[in-house]
C-alpha positions in Angstrom: 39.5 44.4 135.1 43.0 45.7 134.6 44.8 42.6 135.7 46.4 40.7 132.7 45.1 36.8 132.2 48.7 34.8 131.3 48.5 31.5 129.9 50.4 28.6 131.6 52.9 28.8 129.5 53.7 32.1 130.1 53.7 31.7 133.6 56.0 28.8 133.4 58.8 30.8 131.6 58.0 33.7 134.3 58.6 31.4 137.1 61.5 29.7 134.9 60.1 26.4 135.3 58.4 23.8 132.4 54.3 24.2 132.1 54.3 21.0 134.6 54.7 23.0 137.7 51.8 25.4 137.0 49.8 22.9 135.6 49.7 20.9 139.0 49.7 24.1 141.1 46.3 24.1 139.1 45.1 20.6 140.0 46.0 21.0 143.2 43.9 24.6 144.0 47.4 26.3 145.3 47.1 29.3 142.6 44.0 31.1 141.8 42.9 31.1 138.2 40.3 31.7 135.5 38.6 29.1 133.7 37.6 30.8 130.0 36.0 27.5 128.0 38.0 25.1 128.4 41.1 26.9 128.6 43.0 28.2 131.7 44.4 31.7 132.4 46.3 33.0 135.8 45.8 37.1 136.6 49.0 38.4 137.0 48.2 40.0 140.1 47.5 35.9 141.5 51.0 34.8 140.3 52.9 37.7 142.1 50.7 36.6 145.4 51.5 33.1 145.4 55.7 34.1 144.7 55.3 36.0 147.4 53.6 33.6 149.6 55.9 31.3 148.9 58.9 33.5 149.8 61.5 32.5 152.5 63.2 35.2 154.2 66.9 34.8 154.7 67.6 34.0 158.4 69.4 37.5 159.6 70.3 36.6 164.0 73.5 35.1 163.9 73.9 32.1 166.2 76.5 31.8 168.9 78.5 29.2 168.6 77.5 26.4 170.4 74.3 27.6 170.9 71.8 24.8 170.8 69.1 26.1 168.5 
């Protein structure tokens, strides 16, 4: 086990957000984490998986103008 467990406030200044937007990503099941007691850790490795599942590549065809899309 070399992957690093981060609290949720660690990944919350990661992800430059406040602790509420991990903390419901955790309610919800949309990020994998560890429970350890009664306290909650994210690996590292499950944090960079869901950035880049949630990822939206930038459009690169240019539309004709005109063109009905």
């Amino acid at each position: 086990m070399t992957d690093q467990l981060l609290t949720v406030d660690e990944v919350a200044i990661r992800l430059g957000t406040t602790a509420r937007f991990p903390r419901r990503g955790i309610a919800a099941r949309r990020i994998v984490f560890v429970k350890v007691g009664r306290h909650v850790r994210i690996p590292e490795r499950a944090l960079e998986e869901f950035v880049a599942a949630h990822t939206v590549q930038p459009i690169t065809s240019r539309r004709r103008f005109g063109a009905v899309a």
